[in-house]
Biopython code that builds the backbone (N, CA, C, O; Angstrom):
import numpy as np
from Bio.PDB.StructureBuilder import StructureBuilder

atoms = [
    (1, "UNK", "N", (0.833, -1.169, 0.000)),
    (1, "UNK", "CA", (0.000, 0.000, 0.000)),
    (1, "UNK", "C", (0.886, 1.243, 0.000)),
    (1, "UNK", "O", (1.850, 1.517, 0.714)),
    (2, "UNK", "N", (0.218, 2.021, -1.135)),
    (2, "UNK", "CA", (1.263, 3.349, -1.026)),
    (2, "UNK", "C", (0.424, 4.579, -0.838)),
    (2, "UNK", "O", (-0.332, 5.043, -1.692)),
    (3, "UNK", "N", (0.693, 5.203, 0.722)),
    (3, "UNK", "CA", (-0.452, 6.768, 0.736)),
    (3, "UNK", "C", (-0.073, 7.721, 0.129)),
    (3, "UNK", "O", (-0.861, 8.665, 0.077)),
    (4, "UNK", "N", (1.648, 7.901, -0.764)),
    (4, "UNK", "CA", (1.393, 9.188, -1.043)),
    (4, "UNK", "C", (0.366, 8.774, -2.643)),
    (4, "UNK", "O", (-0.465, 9.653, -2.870)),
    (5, "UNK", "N", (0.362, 7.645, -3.641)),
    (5, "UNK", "CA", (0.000, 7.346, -4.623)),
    (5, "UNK", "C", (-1.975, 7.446, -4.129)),
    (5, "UNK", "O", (-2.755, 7.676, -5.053)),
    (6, "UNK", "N", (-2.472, 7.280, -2.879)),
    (6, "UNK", "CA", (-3.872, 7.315, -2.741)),
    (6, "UNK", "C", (-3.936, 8.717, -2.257)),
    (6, "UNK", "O", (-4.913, 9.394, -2.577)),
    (7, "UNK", "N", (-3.199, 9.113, -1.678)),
    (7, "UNK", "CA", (-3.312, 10.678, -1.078)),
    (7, "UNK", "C", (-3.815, 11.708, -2.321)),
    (7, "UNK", "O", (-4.650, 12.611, -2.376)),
    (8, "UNK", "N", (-2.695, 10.992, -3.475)),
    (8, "UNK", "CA", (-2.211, 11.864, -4.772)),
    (8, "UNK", "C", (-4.040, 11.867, -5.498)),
    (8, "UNK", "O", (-4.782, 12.720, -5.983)),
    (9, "UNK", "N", (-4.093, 10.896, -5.301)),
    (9, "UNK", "CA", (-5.459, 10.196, -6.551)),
    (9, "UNK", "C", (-6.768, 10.538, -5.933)),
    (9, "UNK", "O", (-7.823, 10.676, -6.552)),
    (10, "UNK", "N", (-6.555, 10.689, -4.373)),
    (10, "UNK", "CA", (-8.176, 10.531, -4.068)),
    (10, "UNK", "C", (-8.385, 12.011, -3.330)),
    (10, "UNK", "O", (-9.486, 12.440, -2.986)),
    (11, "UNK", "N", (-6.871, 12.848, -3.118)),
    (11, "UNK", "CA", (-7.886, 13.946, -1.915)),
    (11, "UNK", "C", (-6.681, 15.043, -2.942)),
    (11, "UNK", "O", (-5.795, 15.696, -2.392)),
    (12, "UNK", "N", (-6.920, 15.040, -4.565)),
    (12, "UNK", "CA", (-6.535, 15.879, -4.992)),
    (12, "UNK", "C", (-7.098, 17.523, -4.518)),
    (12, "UNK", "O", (-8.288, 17.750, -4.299)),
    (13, "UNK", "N", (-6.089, 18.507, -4.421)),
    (13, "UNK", "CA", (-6.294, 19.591, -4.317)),
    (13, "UNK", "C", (-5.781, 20.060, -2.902)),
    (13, "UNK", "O", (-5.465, 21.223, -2.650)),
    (14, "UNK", "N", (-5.737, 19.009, -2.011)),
    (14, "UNK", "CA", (-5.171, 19.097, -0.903)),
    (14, "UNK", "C", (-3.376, 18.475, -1.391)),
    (14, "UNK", "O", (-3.025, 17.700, -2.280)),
    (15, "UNK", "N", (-2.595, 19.223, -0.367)),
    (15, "UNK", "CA", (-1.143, 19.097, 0.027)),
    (15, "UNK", "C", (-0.716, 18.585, 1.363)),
    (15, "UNK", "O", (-0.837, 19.140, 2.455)),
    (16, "UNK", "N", (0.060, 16.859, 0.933)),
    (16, "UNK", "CA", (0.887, 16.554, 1.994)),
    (16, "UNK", "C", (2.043, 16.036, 1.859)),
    (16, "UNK", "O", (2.461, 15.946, 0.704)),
    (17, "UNK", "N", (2.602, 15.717, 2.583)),
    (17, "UNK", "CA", (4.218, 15.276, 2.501)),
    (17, "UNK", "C", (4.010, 13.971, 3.314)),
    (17, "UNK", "O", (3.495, 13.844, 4.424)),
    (18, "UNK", "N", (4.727, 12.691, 2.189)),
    (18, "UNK", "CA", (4.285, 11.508, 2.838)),
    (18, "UNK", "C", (5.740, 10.910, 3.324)),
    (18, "UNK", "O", (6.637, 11.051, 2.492)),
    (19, "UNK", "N", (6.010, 10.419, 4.258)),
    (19, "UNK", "CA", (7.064, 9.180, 4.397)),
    (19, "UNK", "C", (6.972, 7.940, 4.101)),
    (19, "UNK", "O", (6.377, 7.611, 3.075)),
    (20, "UNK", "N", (7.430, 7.187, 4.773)),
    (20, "UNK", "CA", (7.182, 5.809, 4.644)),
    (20, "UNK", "C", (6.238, 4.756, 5.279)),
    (20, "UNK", "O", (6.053, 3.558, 5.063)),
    (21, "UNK", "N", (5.664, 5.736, 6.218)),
    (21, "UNK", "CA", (4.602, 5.425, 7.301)),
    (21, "UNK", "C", (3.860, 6.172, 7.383)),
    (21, "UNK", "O", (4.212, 7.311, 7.074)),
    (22, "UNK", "N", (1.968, 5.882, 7.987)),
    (22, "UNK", "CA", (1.269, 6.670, 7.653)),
    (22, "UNK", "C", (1.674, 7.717, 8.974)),
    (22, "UNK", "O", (1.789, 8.888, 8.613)),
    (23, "UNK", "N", (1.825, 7.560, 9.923)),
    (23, "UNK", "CA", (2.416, 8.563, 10.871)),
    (23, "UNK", "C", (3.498, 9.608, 10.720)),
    (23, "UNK", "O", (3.874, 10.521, 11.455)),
    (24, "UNK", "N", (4.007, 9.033, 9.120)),
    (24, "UNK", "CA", (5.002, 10.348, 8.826)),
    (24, "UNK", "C", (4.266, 11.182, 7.945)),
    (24, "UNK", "O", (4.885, 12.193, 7.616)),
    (25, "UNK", "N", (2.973, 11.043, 7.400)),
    (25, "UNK", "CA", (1.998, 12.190, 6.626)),
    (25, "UNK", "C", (2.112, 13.339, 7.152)),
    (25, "UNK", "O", (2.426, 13.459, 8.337)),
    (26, "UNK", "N", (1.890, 14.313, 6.406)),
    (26, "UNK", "CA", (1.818, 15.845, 7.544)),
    (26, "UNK", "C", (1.132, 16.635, 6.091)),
    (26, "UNK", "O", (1.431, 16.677, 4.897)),
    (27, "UNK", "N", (0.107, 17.181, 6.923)),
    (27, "UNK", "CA", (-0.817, 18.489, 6.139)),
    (27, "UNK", "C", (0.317, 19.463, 5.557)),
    (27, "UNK", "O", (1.366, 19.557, 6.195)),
    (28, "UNK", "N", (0.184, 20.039, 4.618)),
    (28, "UNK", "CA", (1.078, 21.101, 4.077)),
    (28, "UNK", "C", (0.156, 22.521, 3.649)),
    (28, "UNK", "O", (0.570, 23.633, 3.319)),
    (29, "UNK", "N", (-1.155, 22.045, 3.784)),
    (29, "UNK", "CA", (-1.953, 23.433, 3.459)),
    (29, "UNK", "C", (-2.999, 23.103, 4.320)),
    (29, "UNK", "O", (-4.051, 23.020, 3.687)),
    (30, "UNK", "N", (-3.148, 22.852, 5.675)),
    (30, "UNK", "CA", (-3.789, 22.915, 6.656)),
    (30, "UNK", "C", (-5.187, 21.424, 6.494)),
    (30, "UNK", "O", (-5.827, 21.033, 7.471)),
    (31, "UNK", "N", (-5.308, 21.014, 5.478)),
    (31, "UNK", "CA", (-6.239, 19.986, 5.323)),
    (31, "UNK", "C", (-6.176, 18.790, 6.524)),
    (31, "UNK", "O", (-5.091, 18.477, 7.013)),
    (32, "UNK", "N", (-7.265, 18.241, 6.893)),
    (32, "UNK", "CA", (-6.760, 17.419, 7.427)),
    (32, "UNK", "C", (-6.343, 15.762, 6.977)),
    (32, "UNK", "O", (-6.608, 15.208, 5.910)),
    (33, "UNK", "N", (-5.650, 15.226, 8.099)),
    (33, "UNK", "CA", (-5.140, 14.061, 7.592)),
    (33, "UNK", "C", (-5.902, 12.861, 7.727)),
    (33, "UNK", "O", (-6.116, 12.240, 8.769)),
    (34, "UNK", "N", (-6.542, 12.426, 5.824)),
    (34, "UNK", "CA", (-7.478, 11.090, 6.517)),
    (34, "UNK", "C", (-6.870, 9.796, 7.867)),
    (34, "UNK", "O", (-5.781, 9.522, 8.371)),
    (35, "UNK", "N", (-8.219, 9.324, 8.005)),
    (35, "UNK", "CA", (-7.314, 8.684, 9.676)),
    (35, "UNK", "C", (-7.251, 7.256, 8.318)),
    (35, "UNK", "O", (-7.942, 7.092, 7.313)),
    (36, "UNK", "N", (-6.270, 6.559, 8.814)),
    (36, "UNK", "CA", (-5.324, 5.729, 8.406)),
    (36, "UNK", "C", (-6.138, 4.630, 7.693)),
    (36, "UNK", "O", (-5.747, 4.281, 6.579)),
    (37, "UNK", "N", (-7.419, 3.953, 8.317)),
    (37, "UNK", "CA", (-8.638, 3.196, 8.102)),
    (37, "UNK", "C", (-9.309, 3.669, 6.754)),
    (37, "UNK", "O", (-9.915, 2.872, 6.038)),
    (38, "UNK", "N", (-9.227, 4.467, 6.569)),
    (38, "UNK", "CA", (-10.063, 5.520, 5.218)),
    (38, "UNK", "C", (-9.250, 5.147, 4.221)),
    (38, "UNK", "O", (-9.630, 4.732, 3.127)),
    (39, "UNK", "N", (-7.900, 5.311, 4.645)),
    (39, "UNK", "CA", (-6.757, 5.475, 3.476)),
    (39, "UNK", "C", (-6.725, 3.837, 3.168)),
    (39, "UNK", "O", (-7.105, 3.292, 2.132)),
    (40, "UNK", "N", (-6.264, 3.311, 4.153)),
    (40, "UNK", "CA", (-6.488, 1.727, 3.871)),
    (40, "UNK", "C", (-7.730, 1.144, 3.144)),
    (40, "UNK", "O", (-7.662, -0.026, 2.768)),
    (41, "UNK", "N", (-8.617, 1.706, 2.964)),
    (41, "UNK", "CA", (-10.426, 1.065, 2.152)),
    (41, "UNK", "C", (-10.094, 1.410, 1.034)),
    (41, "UNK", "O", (-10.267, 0.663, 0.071)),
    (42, "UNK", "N", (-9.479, 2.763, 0.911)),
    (42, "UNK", "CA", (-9.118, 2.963, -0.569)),
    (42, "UNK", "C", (-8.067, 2.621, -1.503)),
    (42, "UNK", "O", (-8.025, 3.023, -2.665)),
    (43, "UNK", "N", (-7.295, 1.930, -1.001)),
    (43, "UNK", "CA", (-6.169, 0.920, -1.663)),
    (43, "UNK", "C", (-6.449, 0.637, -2.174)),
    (43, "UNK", "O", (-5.887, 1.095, -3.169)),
    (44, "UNK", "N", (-7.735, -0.562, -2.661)),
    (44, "UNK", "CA", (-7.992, -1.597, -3.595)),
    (44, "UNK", "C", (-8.204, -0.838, -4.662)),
    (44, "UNK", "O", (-7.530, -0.930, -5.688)),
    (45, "UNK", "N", (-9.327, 0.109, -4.467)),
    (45, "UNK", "CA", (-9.411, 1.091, -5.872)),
    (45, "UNK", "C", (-8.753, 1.680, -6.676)),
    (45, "UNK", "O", (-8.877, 1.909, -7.879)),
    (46, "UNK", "N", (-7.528, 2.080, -5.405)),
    (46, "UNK", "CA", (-6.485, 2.938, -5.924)),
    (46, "UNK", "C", (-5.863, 2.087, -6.693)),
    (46, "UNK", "O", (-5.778, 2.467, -7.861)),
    (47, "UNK", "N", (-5.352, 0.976, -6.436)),
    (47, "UNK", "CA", (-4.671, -0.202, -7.341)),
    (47, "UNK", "C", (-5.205, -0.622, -8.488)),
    (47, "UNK", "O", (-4.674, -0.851, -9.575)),
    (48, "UNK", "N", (-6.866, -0.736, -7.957)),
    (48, "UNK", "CA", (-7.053, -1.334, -9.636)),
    (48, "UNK", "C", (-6.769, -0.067, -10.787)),
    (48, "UNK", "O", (-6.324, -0.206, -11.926)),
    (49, "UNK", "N", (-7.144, 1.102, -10.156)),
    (49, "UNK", "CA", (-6.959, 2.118, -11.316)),
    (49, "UNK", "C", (-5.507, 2.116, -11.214)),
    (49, "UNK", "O", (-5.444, 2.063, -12.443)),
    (50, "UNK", "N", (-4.412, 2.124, -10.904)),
    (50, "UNK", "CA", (-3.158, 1.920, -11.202)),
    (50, "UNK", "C", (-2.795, 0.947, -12.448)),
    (50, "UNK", "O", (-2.239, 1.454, -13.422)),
    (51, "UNK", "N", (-3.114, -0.531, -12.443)),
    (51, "UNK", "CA", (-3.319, -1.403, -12.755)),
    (51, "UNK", "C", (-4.438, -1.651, -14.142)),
    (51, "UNK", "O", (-4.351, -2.694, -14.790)),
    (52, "UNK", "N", (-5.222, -0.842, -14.414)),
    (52, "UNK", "CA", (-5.775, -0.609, -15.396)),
    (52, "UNK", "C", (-5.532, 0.523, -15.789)),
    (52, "UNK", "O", (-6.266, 0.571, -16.776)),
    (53, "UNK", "N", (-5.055, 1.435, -15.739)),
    (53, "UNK", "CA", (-4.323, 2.550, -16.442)),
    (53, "UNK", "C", (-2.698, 1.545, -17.275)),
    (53, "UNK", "O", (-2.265, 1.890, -18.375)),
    (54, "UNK", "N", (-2.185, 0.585, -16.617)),
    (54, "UNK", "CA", (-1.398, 0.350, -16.839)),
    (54, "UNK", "C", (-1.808, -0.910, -18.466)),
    (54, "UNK", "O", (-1.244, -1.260, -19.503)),
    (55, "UNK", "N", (-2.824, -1.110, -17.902)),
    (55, "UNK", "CA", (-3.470, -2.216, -19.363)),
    (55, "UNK", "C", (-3.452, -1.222, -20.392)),
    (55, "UNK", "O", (-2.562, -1.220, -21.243)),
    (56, "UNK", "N", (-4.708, -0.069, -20.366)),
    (56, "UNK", "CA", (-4.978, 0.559, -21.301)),
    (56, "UNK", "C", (-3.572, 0.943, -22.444)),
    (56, "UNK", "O", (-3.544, 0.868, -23.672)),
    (57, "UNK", "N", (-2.064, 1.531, -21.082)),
    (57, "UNK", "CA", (-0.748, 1.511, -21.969)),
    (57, "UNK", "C", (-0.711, 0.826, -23.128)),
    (57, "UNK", "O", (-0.748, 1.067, -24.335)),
    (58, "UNK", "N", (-0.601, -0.360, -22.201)),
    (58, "UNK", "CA", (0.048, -1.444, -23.045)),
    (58, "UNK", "C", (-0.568, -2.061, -23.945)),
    (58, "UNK", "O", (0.018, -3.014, -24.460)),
    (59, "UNK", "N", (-1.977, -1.699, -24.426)),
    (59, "UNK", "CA", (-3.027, -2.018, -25.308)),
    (59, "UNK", "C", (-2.518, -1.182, -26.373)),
    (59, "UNK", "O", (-2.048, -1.647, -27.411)),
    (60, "UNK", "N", (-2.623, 0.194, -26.085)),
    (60, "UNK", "CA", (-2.636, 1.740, -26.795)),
    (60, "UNK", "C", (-1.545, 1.088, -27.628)),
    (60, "UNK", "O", (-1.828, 0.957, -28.819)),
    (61, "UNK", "N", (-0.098, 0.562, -27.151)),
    (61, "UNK", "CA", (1.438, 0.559, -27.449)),
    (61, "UNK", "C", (1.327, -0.701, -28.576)),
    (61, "UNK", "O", (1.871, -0.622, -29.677)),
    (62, "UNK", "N", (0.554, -1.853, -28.146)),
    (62, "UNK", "CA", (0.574, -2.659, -29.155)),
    (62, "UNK", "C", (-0.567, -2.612, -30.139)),
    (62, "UNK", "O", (-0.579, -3.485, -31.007)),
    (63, "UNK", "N", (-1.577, -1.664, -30.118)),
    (63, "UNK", "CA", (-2.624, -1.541, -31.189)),
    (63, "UNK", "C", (-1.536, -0.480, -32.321)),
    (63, "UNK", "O", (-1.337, -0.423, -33.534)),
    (64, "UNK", "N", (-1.148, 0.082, -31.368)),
    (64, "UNK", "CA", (-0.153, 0.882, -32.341)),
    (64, "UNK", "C", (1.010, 0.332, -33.419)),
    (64, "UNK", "O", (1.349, 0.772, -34.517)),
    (65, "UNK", "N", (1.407, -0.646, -32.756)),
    (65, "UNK", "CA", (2.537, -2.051, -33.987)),
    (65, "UNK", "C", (1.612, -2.694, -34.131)),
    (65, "UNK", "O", (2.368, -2.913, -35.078)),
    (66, "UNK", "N", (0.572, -3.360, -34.214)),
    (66, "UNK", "CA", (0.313, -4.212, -34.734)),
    (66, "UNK", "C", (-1.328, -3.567, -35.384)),
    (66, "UNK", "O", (-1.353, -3.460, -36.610)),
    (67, "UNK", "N", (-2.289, -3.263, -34.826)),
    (67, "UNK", "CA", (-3.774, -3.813, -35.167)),
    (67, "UNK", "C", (-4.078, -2.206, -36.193)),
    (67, "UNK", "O", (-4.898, -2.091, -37.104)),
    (68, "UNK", "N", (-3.148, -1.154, -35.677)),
    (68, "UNK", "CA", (-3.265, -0.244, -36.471)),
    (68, "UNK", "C", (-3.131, 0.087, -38.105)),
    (68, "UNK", "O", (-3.754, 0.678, -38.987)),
    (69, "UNK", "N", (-1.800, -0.751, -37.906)),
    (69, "UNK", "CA", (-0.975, -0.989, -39.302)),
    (69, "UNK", "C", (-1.968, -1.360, -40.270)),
    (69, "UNK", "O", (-2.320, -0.851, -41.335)),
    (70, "UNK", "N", (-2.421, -2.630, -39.471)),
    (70, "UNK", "CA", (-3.356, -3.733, -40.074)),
    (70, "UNK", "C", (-4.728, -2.837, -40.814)),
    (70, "UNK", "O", (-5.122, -3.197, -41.923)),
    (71, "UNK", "N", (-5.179, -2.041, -40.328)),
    (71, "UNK", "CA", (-6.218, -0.902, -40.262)),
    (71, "UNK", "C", (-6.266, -0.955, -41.454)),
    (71, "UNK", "O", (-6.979, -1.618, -42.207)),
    (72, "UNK", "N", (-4.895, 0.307, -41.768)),
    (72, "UNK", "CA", (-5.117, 0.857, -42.672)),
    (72, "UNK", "C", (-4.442, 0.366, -43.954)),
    (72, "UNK", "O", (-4.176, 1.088, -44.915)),
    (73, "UNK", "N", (-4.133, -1.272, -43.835)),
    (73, "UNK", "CA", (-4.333, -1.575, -44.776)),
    (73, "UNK", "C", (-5.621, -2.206, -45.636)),
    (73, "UNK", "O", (-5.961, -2.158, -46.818)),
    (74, "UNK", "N", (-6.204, -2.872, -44.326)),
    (74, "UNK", "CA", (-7.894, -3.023, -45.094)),
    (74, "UNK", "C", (-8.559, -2.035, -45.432)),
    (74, "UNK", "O", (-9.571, -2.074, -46.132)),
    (75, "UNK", "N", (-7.939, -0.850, -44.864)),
    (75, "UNK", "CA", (-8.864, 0.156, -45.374)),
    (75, "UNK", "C", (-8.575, 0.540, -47.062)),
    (75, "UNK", "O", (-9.431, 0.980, -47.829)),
    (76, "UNK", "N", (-6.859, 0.188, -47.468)),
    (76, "UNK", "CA", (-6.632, -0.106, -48.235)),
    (76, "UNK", "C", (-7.080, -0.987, -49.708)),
    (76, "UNK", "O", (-7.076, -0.709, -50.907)),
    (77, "UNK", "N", (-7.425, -2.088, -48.956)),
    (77, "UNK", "CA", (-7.554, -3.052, -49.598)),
    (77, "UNK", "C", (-6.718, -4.412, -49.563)),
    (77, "UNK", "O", (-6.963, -5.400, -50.256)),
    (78, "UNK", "N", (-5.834, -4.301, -48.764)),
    (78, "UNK", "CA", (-4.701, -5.099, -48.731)),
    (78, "UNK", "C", (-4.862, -6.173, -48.053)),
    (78, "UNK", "O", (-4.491, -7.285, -48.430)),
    (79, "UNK", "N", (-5.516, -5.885, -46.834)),
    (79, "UNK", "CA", (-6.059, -7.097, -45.643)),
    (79, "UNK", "C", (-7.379, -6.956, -45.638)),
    (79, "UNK", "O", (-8.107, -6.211, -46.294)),
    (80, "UNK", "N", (-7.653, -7.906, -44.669)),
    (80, "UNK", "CA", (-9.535, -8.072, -44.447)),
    (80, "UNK", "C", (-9.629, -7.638, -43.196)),
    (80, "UNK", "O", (-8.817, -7.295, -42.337)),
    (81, "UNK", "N", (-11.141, -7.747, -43.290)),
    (81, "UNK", "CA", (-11.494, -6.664, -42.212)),
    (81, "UNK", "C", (-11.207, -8.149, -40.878)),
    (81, "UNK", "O", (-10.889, -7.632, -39.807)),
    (82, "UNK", "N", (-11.248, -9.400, -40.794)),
    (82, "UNK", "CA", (-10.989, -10.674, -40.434)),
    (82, "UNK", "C", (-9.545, -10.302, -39.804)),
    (82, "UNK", "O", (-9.235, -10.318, -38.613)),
    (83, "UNK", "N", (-8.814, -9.991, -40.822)),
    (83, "UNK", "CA", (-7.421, -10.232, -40.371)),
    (83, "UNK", "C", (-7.128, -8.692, -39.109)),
    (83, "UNK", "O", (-6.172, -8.489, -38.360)),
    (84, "UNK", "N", (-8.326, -7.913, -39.324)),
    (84, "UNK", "CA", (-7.904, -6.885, -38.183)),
    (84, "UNK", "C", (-8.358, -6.580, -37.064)),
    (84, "UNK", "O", (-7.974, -5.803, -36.190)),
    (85, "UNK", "N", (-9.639, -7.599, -37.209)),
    (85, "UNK", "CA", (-10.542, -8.026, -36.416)),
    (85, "UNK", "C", (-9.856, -9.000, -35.143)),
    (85, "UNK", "O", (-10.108, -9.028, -33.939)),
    (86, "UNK", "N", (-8.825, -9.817, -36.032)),
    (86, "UNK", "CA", (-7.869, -10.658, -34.927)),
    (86, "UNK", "C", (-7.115, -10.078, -34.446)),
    (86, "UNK", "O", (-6.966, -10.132, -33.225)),
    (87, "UNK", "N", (-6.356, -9.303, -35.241)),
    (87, "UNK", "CA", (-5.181, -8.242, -34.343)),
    (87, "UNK", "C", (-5.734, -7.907, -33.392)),
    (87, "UNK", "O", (-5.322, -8.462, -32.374)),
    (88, "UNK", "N", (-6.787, -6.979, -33.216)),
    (88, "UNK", "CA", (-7.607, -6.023, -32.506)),
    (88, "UNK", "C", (-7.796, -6.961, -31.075)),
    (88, "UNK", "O", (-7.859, -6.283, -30.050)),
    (89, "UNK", "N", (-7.872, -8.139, -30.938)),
    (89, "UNK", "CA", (-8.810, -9.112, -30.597)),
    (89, "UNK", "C", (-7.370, -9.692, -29.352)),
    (89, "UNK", "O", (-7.296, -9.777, -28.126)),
    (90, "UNK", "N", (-6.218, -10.041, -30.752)),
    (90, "UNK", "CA", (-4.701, -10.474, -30.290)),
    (90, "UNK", "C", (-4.523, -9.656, -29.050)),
    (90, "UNK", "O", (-4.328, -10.191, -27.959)),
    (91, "UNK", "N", (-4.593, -8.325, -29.218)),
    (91, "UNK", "CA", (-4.351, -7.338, -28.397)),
    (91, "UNK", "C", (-4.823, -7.444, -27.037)),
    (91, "UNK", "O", (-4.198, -7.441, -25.977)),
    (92, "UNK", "N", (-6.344, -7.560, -27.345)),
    (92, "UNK", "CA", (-7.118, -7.495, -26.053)),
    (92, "UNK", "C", (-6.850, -8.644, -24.932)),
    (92, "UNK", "O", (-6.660, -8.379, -23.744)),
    (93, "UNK", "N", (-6.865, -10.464, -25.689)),
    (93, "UNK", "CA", (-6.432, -11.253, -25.046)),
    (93, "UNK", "C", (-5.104, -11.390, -24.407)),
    (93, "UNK", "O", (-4.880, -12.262, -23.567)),
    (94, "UNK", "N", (-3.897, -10.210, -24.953)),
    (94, "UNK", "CA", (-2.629, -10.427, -24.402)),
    (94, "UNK", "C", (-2.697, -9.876, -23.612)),
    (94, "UNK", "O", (-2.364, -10.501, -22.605)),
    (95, "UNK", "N", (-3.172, -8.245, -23.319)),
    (95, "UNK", "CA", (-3.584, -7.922, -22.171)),
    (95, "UNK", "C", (-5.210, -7.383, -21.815)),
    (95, "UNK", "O", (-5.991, -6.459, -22.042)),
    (96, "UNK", "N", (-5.089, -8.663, -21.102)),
    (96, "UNK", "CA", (-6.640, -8.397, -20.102)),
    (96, "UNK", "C", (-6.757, -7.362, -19.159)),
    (96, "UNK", "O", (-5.808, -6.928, -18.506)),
    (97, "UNK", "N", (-8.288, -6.837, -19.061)),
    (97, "UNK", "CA", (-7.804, -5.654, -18.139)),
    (97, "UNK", "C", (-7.857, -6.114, -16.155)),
    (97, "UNK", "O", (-6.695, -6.316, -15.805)),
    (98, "UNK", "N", (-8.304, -6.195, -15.612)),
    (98, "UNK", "CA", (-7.919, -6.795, -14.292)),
    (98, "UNK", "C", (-9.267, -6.464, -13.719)),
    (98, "UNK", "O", (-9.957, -5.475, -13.970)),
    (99, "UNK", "N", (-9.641, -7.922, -12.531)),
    (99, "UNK", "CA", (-10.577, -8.165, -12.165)),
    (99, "UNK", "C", (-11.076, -6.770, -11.376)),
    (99, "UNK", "O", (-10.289, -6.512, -10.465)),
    (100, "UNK", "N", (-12.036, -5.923, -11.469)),
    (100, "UNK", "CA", (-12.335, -4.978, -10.348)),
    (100, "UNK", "C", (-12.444, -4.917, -9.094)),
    (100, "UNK", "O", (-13.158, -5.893, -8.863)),
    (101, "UNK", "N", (-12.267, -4.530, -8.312)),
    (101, "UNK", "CA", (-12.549, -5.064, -6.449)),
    (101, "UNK", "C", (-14.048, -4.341, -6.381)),
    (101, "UNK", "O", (-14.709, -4.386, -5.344)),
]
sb = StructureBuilder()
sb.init_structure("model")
sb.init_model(0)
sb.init_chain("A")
sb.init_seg("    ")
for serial, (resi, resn, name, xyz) in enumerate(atoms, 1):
    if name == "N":
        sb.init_residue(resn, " ", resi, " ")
    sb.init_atom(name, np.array(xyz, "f"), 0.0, 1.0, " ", f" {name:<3s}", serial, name[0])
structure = sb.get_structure()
């Protein structure tokens, strides 16, 4: 579990300075500091959106070499709409996006 990464994501607009422990948090613009239980419930969320931000990457990165190319060559004429239909498809099954909590 990381609070400055849930601090960052969930109580944007507020300023703190995190350590390595939640007892080293400290307000920097007077907000207060969620109590430790709060911050802990929101981990799971915080992770999966970590964790699916991190799919979407790596989708974006390989639609880009592979299913894109493919595109615009059926759009061409060159491939079928079949053959981009699998790329597209290749993509999704290599990376799955992750179970939600």
């Amino acid at each position: 579990m990381d609070y400055a990464i849930i601090l960052s994501k969930k109580f944007e607009g507020q300023s703190f300075s995190v350590g390595d422990t939640y007892e080293s948090i400290v307000s920097l613009d007077g907000s207060p500091i969620p109590a430790q239980a709060e911050l802990e419930a929101l981990w799971p969320e915080v992770d999966y959106e970590i964790a699916y931000a991190q799919v979407e990457q790596a989708r974006q990165q390989a639609y880009q070499q592979t299913a894109d190319p493919l595109f615009f060559e059926y759009q061409r004429g060159d491939a079928t709409e079949a053959e981009w239909l699998a790329a597209v498809q290749a993509v999704k099954d290599a990376h799955p996006y992750p179970e939600q909590v």
